[in-house]
C-alpha positions as CSV (number, residue, x, y, z in Angstrom):
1,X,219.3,276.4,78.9
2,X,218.6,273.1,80.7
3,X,219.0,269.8,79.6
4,X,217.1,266.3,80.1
5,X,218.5,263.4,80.0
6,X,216.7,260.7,79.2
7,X,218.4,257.1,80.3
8,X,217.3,253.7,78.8
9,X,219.5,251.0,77.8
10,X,222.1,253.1,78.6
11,X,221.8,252.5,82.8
12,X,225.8,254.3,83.5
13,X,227.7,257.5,83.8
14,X,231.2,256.5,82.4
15,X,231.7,256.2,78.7
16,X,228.1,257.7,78.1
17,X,228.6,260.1,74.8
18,X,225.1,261.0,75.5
19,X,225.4,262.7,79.1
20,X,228.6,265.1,77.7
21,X,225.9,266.1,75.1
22,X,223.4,267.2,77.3
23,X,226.3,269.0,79.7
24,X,227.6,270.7,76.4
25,X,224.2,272.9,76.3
26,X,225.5,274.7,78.6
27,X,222.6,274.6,81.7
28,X,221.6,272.3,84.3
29,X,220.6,268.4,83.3
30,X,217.3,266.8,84.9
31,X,218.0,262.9,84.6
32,X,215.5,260.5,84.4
33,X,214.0,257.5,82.9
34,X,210.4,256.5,82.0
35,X,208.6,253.1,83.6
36,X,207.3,252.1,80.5
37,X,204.5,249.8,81.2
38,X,205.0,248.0,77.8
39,X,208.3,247.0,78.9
40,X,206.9,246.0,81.8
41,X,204.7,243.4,80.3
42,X,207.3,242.2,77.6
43,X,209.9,241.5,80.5
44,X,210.1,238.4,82.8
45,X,210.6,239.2,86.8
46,X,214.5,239.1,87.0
47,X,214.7,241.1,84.1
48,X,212.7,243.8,85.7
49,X,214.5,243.1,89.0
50,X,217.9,244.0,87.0
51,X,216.4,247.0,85.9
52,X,215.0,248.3,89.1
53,X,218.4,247.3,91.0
54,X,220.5,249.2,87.9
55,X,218.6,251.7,88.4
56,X,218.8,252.4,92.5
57,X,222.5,252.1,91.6
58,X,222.3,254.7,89.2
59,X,220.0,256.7,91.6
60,X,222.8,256.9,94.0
61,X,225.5,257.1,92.3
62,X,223.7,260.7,91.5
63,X,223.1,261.4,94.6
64,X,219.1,261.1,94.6
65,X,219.2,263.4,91.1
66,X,217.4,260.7,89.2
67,X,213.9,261.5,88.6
68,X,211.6,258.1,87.8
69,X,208.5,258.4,86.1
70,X,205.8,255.8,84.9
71,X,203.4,256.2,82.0
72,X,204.1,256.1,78.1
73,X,206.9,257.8,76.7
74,X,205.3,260.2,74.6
75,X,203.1,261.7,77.2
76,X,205.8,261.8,80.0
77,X,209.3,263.3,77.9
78,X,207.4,266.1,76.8
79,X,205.6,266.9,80.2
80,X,209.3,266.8,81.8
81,X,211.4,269.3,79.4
82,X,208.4,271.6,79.3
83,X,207.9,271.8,82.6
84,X,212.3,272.7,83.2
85,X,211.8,274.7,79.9
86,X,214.5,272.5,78.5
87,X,216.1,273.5,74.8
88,X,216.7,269.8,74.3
89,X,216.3,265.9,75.0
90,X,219.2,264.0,74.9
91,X,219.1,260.0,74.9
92,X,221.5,257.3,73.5
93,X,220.0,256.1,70.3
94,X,217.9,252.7,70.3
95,X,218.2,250.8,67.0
96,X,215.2,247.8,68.3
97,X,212.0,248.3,66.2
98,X,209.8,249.1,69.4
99,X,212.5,251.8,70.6
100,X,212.3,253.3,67.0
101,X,209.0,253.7,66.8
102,X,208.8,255.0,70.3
103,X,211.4,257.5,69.4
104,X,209.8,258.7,66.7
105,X,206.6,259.4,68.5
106,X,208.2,260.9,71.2
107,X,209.8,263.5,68.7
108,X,206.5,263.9,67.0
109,X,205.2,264.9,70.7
110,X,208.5,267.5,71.8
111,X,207.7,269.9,69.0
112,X,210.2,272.5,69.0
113,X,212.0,271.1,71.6
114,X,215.1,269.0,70.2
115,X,216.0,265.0,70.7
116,X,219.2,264.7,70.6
117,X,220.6,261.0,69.8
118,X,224.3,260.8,70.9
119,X,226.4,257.3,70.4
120,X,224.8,254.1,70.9
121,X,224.6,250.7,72.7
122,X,228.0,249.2,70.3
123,X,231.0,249.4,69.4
124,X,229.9,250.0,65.9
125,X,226.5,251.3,65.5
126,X,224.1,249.5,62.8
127,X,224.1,250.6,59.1
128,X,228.1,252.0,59.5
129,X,229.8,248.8,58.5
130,X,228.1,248.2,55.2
131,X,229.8,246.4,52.0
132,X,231.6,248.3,48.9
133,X,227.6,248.9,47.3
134,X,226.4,250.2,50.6
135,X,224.4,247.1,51.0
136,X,224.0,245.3,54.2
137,X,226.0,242.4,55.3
138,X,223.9,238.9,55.2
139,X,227.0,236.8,56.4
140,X,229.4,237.4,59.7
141,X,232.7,236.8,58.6
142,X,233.1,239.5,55.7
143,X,231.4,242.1,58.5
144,X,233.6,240.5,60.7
145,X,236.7,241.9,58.8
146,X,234.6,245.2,57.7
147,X,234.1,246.0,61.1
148,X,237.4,245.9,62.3
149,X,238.4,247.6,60.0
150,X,235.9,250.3,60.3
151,X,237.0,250.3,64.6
152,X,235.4,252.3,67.0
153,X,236.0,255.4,69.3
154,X,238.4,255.3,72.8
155,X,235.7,255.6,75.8
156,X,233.7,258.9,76.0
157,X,235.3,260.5,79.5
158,X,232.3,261.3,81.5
159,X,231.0,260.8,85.0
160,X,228.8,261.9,88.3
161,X,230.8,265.4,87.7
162,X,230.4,265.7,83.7
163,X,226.6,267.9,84.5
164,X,225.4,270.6,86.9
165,X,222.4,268.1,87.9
166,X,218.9,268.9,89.0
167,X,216.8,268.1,91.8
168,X,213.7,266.1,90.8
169,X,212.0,268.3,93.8
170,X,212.2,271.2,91.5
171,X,209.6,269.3,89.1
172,X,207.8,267.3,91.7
173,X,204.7,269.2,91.4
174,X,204.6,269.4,87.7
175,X,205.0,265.7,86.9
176,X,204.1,262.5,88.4
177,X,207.3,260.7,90.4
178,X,207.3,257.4,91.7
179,X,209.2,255.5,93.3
180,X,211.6,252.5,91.9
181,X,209.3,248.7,92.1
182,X,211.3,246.2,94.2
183,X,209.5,242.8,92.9
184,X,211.9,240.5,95.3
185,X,213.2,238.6,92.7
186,X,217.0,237.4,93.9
187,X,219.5,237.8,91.4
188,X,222.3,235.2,90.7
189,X,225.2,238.0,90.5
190,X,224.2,241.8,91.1
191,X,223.1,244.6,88.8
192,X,224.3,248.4,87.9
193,X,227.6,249.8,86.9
194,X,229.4,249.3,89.8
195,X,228.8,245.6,90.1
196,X,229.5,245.3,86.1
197,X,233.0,247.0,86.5
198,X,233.5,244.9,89.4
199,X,233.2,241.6,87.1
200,X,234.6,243.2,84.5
201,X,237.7,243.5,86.4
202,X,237.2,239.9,87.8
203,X,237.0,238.2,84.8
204,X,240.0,240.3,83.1
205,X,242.3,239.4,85.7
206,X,241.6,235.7,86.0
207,X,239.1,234.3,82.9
208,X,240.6,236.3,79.8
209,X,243.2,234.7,78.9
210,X,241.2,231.5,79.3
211,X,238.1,232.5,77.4
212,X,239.3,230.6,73.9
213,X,239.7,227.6,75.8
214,X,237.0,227.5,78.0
215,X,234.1,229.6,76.8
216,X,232.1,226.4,75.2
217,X,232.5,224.5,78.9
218,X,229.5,224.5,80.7
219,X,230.7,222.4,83.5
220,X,233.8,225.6,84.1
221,X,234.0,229.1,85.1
222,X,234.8,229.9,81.7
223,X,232.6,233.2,80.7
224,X,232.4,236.8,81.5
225,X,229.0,236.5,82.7
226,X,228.8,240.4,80.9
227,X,225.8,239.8,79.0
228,X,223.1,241.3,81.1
229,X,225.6,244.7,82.2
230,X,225.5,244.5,78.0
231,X,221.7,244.7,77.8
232,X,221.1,247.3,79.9
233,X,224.4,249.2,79.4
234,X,225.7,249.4,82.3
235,X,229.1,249.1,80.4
236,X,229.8,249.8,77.3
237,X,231.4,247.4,74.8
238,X,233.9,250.4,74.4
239,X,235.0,250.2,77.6
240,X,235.5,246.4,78.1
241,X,236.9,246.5,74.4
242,X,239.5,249.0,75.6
243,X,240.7,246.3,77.8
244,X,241.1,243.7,75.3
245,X,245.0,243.3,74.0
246,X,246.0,240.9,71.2
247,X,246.2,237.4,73.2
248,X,244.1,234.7,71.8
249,X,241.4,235.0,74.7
250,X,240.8,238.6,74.3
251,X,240.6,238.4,70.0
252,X,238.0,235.4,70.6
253,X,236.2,237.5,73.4
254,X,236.3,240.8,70.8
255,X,234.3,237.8,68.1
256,X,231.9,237.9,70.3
257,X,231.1,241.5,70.5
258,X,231.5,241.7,66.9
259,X,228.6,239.5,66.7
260,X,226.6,241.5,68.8
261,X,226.6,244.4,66.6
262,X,226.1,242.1,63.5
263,X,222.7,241.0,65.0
264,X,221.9,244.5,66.0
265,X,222.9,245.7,62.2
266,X,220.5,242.4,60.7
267,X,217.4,243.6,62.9
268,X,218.1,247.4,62.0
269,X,217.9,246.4,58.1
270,X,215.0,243.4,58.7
271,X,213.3,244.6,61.2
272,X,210.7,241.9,60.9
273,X,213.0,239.0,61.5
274,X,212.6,239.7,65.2
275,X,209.7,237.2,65.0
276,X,209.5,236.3,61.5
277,X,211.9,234.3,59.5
278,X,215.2,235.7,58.1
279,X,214.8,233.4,55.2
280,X,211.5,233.5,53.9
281,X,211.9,229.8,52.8
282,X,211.6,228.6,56.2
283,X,208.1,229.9,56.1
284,X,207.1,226.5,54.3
285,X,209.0,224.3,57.2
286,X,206.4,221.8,58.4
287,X,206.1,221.9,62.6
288,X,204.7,220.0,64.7
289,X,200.9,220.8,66.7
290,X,198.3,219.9,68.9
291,X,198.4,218.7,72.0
292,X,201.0,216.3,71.5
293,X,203.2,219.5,70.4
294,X,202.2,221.4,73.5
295,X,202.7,218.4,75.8
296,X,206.6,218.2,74.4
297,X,206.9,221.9,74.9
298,X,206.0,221.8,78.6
299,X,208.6,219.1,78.9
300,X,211.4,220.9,77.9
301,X,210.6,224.0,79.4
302,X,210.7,222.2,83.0
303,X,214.0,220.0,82.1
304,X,211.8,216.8,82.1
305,X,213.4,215.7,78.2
306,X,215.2,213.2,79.7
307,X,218.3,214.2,78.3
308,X,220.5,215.1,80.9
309,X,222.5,218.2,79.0
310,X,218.8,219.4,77.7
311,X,217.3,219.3,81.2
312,X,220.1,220.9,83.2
313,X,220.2,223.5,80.9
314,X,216.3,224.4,81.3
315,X,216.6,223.5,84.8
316,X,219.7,226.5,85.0
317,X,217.3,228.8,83.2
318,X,214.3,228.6,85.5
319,X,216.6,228.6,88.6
320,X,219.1,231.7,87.8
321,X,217.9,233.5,84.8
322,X,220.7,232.3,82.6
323,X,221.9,229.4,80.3
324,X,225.3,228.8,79.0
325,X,225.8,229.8,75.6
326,X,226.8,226.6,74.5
327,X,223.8,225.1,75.8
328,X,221.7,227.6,74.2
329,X,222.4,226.0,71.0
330,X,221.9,222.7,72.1
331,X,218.4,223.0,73.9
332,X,217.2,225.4,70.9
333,X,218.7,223.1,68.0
334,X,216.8,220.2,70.4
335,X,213.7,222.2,70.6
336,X,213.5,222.9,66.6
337,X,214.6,219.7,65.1
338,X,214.1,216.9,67.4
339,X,210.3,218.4,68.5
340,X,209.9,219.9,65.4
341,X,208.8,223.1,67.0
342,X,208.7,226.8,65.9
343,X,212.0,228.9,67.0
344,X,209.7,231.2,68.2
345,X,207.8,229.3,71.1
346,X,211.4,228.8,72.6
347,X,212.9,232.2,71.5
348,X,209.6,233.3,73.4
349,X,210.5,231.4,76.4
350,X,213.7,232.7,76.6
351,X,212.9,236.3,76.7
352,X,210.6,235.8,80.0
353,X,213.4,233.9,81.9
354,X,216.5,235.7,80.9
355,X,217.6,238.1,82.3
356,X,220.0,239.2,79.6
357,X,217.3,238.8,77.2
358,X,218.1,240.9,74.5
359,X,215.8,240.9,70.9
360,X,218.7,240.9,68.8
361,X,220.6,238.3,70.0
362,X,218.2,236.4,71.3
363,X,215.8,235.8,68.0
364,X,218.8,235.8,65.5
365,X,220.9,232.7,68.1
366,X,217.7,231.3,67.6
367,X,217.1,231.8,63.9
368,X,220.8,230.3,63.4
369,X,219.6,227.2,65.2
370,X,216.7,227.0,63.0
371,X,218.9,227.1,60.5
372,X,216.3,230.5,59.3
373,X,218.5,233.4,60.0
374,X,221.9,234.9,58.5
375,X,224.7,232.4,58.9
376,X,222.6,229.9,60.0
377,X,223.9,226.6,60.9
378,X,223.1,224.1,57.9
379,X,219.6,222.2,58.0
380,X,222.0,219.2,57.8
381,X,223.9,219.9,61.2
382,X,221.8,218.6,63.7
383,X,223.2,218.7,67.5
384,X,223.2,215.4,69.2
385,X,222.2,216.4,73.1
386,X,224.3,213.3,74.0
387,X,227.6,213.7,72.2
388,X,227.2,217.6,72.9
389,X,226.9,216.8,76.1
390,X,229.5,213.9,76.5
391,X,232.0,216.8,74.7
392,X,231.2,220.1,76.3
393,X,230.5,218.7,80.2
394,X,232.8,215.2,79.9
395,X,233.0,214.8,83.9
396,X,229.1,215.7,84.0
397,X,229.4,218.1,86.4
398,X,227.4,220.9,84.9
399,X,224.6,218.4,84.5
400,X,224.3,217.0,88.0
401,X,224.7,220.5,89.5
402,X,221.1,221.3,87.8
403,X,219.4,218.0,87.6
404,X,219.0,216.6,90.9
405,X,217.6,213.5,90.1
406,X,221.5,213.1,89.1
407,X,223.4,214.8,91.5
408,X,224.2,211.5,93.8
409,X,224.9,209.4,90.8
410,X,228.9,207.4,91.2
411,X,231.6,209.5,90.0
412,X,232.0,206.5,87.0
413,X,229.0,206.9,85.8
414,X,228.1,208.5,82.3
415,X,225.3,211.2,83.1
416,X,224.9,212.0,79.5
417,X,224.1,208.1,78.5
418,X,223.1,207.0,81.6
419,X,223.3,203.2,80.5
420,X,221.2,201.6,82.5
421,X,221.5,203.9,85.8
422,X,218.5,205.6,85.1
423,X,217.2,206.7,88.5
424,X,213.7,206.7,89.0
425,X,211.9,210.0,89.3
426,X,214.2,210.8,86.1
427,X,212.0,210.7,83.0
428,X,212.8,208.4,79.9
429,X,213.7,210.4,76.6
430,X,210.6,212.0,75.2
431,X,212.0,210.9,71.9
432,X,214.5,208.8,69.9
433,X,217.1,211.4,68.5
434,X,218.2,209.1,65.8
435,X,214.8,209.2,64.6
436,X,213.6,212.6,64.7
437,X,217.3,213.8,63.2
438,X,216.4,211.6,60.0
439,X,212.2,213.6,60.4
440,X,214.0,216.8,60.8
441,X,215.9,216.2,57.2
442,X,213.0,215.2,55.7
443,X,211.3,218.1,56.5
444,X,214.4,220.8,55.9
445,X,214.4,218.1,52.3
446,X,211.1,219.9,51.2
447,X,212.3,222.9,51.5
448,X,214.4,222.5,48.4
């Protein structure tokens, strides 16, 4: 009675419910995982070169027993469990809109032939920590306090030796294999399990206990650096929560998972707040467009803002496929209320040059900038890139490790205000905060 195994965001062999599912039938298991070219298009290069280097990892770590295909999902699941006579698909289950959808066509396609969705990409799957009235939770702190409540299971024990595997030979002539892309792109810190247990490790040893302290420091070494092993699931929050003890680090870290299953849980239940507003208010909120608009938006996706905390964090994304979280709020908050521009020309941006971009997370961090999404941060609070900056990066290292123009600037002098030492090369502001704070309340005003 064989098995397939069907790997997604799910890129591992420890702690994967999924694989003891598929070894529980009671037959060999055919791994593999599905090129999607939609995927493909949706995803910027070091996003896809995470994938493809997870994915040579996992590839070995089975021995070559990983069989890669390429077409749509529909077409390709079905041609592989016919053609072992498989009794059943097993997969982790995907709670995005697009992976729902694609399941469902995919079990539309299997026919008598059974998909099998075993455990998930949280702690706390979406739609288990609900309120009293079964309703969903619109604010984080009361699911906060549900969810821990609710916990979560130990780590599923499974491995290379959970499954008698089979040789993708035994289907070569029945389906079409090819062979893992390699687009080139260089990665600022490696891909696949191994390399996210490795850091894992690292950062439990030495940054933990820190993490409370440090996290919101752009300028330190203060963060796991987990998310992108989180996106593709090369660990499971299971496993790194397992790790986590009662010191104030580790609680703040556990937060921050929490949150990741609270955004999960908000698109699961609104699925259309991926790209529309949360708060249908918001759709009245006057932007700015035209040339003029596009003209700002080109600014501050190169760094040229000519505010120093702004630009080195653009600068950081388009050199290493990563921003500090910290200054995630600050370039979105400056991106949607001192351009006036929609959330979803930067959430946009973001997804093609992270490589932890994740839909979830990524449109509802951008939605609480906005001040459009569940616990969004009030219309009123309005980040000052100057003061943020002089707070969060106060010897200006952060900044004049990204912005060049900067770099050779004396010791003494204030990088975030500049005062004068404006080198040239380095643009002037492309606006006067004080003033578009006061235009962004006006227009947030009209809302009411």
């Amino acid at each position: 009675m064989p098995a397939l195994l069907w790997f997604r965001r799910d890129l591992r062999l420890s702690d994967l419910p999924a694989l003891l599912a598929a070894a529980d039938v009671d037959g060999d298991v055919l791994a593999c995982y599905v090129l999607d070219p939609r995927l493909k298009a949706s995803a910027g290069p070091r996003r896809l070169q995470y994938l493809y280097d997870a994915l040579r990892d996992l590839h070995d770590a089975l021995d070559g027993r990983l069989l890669i295909t390429g077409g749509d999902p529909k077409s390709r699941i079905p041609l592989l469990a016919n053609a072992v006579d498989a009794t059943s698909v097993h997969v982790s289950e995907d709670f995005t809109p697009f992976g729902q959808r694609r399941d469902q066509q995919v079990r539309d396609a299997l026919g008598d032939i059974e998909m099998v969705a075993t455990g998930s990409p949280y702690l706390v799957s979406p739609g288990r920590v609900t309120k009293d009235d079964g309703t969903p939770y619109k604010v984080f702190t009361p699911y906060f306090a549900s969810w821990r409540k609710h916990g979560w299971r130990a780590p599923a024990e499974s491995g290379a030796r959970s499954a008698t595997w089979m040789e993708p030979a035994e289907v070569s002539g029945k389906t079409h294999i090819v062979d893992i892309p390699d687009p080139g792109v260089e990665l600022e810190l490696p891909a696949g399990e191994q390399a996210a247990r490795r850091q894992w490790e690292e950062f439990t040893g030495s940054g933990l206990a820190g993490y409370s302290d440090d996290r919101n420091r752009p300028d330190l070494d203060g963060t796991s650096r987990m998310s992108a092993h989180l996106k593709f699931g090369t660990i499971h929050p299971r496993t790194m929560a397992a790790d986590l003890g009662q010191g104030k680090g580790a609680q703040a870290y556990l937060r921050e998972l929490a949150f990741r299953d609270f955004y999960a849980s908000v698109v699961n239940e609104w699925p259309d707040s991926v790209w529309w507003n949360w708060n249908k208010s918001f759709d009245r909120i006057e932007v700015d467009e035209g040339s003029d608009a596009e003209q700002a938006f080109e600014a501050w996706k190169a760094g040229r803002t000519g505010f120093p905390i702004v630009d080195a964090g653009m600068r950081q994304l388009a050199e290493t496929g990563f921003m500090h979280n910290r200054v995630r709020m600050i370039v979105a908050s400056f991106l949607v209320k001192d351009l006036h521009l929609p959330w979803q020309w930067g959430a946009r941006w973001f997804l093609e040059q992270l490589v932890d971009g994740d839909m979830a997370n990524n449109q509802h961090g951008w939605q609480w900038a906005a001040g459009c999404g569940t616990d969004a941060a009030p219309y009123f609070r309005v980040f000052n890139p100057t003061t943020q900056g002089s707070k969060f990066d106060p010897s200006g290292d952060y900044v004049r490790r990204y912005v060049s123009e900067l770099a050779d600037l004396d010791a003494a002098v204030d990088v975030h205000k500049l005062n004068g030492n404006r080198p040239d090369g380095y643009p002037e502001p492309i606006v006067d905060h004080a003033q578009e704070r006061q235009e962004a309340l006006r227009r947030y005003g009209a809302l009411s």
